[in-house]
C-alpha positions as CSV (number, residue, x, y, z in Angstrom):
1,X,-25.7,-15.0,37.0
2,X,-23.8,-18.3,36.5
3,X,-20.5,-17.6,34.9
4,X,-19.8,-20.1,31.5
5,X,-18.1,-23.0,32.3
6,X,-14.4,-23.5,32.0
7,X,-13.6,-25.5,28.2
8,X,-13.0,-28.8,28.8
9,X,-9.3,-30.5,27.2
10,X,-9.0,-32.8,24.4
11,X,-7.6,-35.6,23.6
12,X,-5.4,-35.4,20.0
13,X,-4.2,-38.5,18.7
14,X,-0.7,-39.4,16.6
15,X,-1.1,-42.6,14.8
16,X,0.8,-44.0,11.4
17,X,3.6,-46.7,10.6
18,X,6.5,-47.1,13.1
19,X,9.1,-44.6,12.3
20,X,6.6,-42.5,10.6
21,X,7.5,-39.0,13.0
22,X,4.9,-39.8,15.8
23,X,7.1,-39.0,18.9
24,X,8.6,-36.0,17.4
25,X,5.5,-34.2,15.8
26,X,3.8,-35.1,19.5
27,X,6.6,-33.5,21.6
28,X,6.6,-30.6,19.0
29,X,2.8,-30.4,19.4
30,X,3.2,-30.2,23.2
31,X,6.2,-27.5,22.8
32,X,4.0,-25.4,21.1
33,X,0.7,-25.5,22.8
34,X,3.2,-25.1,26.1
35,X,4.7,-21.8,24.7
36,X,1.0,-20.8,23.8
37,X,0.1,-21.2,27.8
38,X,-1.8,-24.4,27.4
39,X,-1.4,-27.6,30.0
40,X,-0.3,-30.5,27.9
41,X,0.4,-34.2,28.9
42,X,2.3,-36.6,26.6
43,X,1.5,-40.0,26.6
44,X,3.1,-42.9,24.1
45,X,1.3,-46.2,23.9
46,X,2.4,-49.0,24.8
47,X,3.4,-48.0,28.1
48,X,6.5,-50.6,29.0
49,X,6.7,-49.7,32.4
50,X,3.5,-51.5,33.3
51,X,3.1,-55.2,33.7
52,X,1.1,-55.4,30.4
53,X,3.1,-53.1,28.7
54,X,6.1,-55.9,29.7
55,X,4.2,-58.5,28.3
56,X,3.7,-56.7,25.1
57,X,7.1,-56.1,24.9
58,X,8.1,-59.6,25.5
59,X,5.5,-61.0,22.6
60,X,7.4,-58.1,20.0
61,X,10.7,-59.4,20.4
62,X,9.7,-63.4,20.5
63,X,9.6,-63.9,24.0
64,X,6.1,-64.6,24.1
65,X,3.9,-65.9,21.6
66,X,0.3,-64.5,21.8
67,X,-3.1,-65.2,19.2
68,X,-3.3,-61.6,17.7
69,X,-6.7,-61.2,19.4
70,X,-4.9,-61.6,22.8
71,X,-2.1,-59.2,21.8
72,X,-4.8,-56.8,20.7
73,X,-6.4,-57.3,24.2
74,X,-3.2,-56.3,26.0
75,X,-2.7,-53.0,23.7
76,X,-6.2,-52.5,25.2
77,X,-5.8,-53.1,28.2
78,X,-2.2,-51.1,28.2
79,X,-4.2,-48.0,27.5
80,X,-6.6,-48.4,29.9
81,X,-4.2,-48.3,32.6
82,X,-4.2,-44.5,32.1
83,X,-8.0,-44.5,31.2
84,X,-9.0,-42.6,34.7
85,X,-5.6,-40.1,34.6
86,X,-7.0,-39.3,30.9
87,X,-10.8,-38.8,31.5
88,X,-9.2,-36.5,34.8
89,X,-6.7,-34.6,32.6
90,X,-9.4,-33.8,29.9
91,X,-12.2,-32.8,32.7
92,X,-9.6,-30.1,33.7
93,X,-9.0,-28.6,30.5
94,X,-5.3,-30.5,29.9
95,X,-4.7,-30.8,26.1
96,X,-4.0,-35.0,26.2
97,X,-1.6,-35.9,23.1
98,X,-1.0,-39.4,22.6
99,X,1.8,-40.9,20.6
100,X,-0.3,-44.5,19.7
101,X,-4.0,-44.8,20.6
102,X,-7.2,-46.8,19.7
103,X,-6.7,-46.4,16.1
104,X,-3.3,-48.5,16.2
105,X,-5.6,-52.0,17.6
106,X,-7.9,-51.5,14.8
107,X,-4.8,-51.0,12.0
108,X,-2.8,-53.6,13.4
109,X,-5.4,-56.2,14.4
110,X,-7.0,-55.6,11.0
111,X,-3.5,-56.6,9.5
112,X,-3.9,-59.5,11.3
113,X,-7.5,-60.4,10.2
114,X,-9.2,-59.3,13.1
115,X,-12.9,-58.1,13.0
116,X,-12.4,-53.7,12.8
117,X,-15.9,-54.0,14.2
118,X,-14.5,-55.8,17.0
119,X,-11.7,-53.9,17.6
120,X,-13.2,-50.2,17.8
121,X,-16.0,-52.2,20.1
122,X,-13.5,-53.3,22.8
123,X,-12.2,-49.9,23.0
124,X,-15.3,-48.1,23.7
125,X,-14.5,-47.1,27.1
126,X,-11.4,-45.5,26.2
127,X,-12.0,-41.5,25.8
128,X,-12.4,-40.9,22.2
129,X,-9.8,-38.4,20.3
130,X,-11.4,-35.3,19.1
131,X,-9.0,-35.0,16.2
132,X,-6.5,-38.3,14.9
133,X,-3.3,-37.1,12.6
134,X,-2.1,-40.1,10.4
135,X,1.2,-39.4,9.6
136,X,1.3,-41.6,6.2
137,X,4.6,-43.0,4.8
138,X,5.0,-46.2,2.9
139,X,6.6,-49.5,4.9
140,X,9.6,-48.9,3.0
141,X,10.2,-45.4,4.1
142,X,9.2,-47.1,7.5
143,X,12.0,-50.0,7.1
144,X,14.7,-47.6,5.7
145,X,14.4,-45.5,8.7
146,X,15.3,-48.0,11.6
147,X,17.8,-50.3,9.7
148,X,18.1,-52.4,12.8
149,X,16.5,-53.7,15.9
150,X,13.4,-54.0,14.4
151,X,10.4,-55.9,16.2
152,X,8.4,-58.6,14.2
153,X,6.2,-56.4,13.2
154,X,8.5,-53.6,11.4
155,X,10.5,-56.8,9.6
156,X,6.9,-57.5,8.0
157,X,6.5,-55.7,5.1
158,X,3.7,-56.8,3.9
159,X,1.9,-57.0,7.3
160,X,3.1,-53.0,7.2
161,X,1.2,-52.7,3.9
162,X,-1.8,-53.9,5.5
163,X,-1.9,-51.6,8.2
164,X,-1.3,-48.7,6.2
165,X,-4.2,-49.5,4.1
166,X,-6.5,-49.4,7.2
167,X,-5.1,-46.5,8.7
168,X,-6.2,-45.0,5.5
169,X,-9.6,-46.4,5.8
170,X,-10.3,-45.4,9.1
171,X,-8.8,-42.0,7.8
172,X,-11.7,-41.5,5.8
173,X,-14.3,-40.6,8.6
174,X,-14.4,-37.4,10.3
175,X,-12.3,-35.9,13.1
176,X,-8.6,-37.5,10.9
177,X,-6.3,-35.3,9.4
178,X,-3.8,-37.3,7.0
179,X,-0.4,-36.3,6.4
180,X,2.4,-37.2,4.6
181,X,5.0,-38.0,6.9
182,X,8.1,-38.4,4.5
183,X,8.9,-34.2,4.4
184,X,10.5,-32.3,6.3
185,X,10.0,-32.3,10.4
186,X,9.2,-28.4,10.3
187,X,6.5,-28.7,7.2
188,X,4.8,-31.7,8.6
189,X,4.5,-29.9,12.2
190,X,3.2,-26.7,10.3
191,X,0.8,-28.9,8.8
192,X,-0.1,-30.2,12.0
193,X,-0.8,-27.3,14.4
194,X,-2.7,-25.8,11.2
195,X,-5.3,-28.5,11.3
196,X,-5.2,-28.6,15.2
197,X,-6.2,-24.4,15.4
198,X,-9.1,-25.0,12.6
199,X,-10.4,-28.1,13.9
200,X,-10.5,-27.8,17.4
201,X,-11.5,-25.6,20.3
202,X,-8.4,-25.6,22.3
203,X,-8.8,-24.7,26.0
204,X,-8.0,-21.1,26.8
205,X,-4.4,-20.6,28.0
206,X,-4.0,-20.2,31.3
């Protein structure tokens, strides 16, 4: 008699407007699952400690100048980097919470007037999340938050406006959660591990 095989990981997704809570709902995510037993890993995309995640970083603060389907190519690529180490970690049953993932191409390179069709398609051999939180605040709750050194990106208002209106269109399919991100840290994380023990089947502790 075979005994059941061991649950595989999952992959669980942070995405939203700079300044929107990502980082610290994802560490408090992590924290908690930890506590609970479960192997976590913590990733934040882009990734500046690569080559590619230098060259993004470079095209963010004017050092570079890039079409926005090339800039939307090295997010991509940025990501994939970590591709293997991701498929591995979720293989072995390691809950994978990313600060940043596909969904951020397709928001910001839909700002941009990019094809969504094209965006999700140049991603599809990235590991899909099995649950995506949108932490929603407006650009000005965005803006008011990091009063300065602000990329080109979080000076555009209105380019903010536009990606907030796709994240909430891609928030409309299944396996999203959408928050509002302008309460309290400890209410939005309450909100989050809520929809992350209904939605998902977590790996067993070990």
């Amino acid at each position: 008699m075979t005994s059941p095989a061991a649950p595989t990981g999952v992959l669980i997704a942070f995405e939203g407007l700079d300044q929107s809570g990502k980082q610290t709902q994802a560490e408090a995510l992590r924290d908690f699952l930890t506590a609970q037993g479960r192997v976590c890993q913590l990733l934040s995309f882009p990734d500046y400690a690569t080559p590619i995640g230098t060259e993004i970083s470079k095209a963010l603060h004017g050092e570079r100048e890039y079409p926005p389907d090339v800039l939307q190519l090295l997010y991509v690529a940025n990501r994939g980097e970590k591709r293997a180490s991701i498929t591995a970690w979720i293989e072995a049953g390691v809950v994978v919470i990313c600060d940043r993932y596909r969904a951020s191409s397709v928001a910001y390179g839909e700002a941009h007037g990019l094809d969504a069709v094209w965006l999700e398609d140049i991603q599809r051999f990235l590991p899909a999340p099995a649950l995506t939180v949108l932490l929603d605040i407006a650009p000005e709750t965005a803006a008011g938050r990091k009063s300065v050194a602000r990329d080109r990106f979080e000076r555009d208002l209105e380019l903010l406006a536009r990606v907030r209106a796709s994240y909430h269109r891609q928030a409309a399919a299944d396996g999203w959660v959408r928050l509002a991100g302008d309460r309290a840290k400890h209410e939005v994380s309450a909100d989050v591990i809520r929809a992350v023990e209904t939605r998902l089947a977590l790996p067993s502790p070990r």
